[in-house]
C-alpha positions in Angstrom: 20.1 104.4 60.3 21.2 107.9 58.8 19.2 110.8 59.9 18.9 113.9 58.0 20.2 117.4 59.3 18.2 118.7 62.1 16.2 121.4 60.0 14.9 118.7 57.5 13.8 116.6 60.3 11.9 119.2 61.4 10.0 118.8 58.6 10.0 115.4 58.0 9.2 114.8 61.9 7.0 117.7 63.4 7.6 116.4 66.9 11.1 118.3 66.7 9.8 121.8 65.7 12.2 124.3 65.0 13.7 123.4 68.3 17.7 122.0 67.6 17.8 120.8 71.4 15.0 118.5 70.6 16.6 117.3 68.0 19.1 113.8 68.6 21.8 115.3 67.2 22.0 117.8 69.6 21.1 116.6 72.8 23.6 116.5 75.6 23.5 112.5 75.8 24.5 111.9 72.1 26.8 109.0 71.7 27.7 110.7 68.1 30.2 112.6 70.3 30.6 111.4 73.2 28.4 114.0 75.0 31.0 116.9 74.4 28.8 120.2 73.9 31.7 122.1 73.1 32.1 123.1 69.7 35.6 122.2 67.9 37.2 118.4 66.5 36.4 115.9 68.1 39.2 113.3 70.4 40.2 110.7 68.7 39.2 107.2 69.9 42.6 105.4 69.4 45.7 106.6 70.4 47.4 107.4 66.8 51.2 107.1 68.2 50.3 103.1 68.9 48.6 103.1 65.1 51.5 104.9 63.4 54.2 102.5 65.5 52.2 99.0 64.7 52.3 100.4 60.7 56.0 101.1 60.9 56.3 97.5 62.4 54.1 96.5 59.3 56.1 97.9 57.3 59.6 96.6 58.3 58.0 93.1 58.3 57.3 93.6 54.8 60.5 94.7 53.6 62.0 91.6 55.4 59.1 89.3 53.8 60.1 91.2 50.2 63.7 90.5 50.7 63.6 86.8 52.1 61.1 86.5 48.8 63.1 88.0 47.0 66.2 86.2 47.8 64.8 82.5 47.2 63.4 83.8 43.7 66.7 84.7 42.9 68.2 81.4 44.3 65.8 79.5 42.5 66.3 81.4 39.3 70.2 80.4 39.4 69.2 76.6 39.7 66.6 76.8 37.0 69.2 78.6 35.2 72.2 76.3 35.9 70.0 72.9 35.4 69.3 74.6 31.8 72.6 75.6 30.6 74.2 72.0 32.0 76.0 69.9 29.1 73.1 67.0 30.0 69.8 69.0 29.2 71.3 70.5 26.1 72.1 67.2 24.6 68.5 66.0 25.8 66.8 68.6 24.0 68.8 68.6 21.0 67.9 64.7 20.7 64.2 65.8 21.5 64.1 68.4 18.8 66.0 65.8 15.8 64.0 63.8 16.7 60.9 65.8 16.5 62.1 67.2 13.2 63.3 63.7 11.5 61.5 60.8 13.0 58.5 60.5 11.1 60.5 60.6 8.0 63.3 58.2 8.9 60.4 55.8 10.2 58.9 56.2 6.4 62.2 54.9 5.4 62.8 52.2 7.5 60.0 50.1 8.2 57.7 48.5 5.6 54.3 50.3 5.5 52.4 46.9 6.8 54.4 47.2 9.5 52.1 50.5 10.4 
C-alpha cells in the first residue's frame, strides 16, 4: 500500500510523533532501499550493460525479421504482379467483364421469354 510522507503520517498516525526514525520510511531495515542510510541514488538492481546488450540483440533480430518480411512481401508482390499482367488472366477478365456488360441483353435476344 502507498504511505504518505513521514510528516503527514504523523498526523494521520500519532504513534509516529514528530519522530522521522519512528517513521518506516526511515528506519534502518527498510526494504525501500535496501537498508542504505546514506544519502545519494540509489544502486541499481540489474546490471544495465546486460539490459542495453539483450536490447541491441532485440534490435538486430528485428531488422533481420523486417528484412526477411520484407523480402517475401516483395516476392510475393512480383507473383501477384506477374500472375496479373499474364496473357491468360487478361483474356479471362476481359470475357468476364463482356460478359458482365452484354449478357443479359444478348439472352433477351436469343431465347424466347417462356423460356425464362
Amino acid at each position: 500500500s502507498l504511505s504518505p510522507p513521514c510528516g503527514i503520517e504523523s498526523i494521520m498516525h500519532p504513534q509516529h510523533g514528530n519522530n522521522p526514525s519512528s517513521c518506516h520510511r526511515h528506519s534502518s531495515s527498510s526494504s525501500f532501499d535496501g537498508g542504505n542510510d546514506e544519502e545519494g541514488p540509489r544502486k541499481p538492481l540489474h546490471d544495465e550493460s546486460e539490459e542495453d546488450e539483450i536490447e541491441s540483440l532485440n534490435r538486430k533480430q528485428t531488422a533481420t525479421e523486417t528484412a526477411t518480411a520484407t523480402a517475401k512481401l516483395n516476392r510475393t508482390k512480383r507473383l501477384a504482379n506477374k500472375f496479373l499482367d499474364s496473357n491468360g488472366t487478361i483474356t479471362f477478365m476481359s470475357f468476364i467483364t463482356v460478359y458482365a456488360l452484354y449478357g443479359d441483353d444478348v439472352r433477351i435476344i436469343a431465347f424466347q421469354p417462356n423460356v425464362d
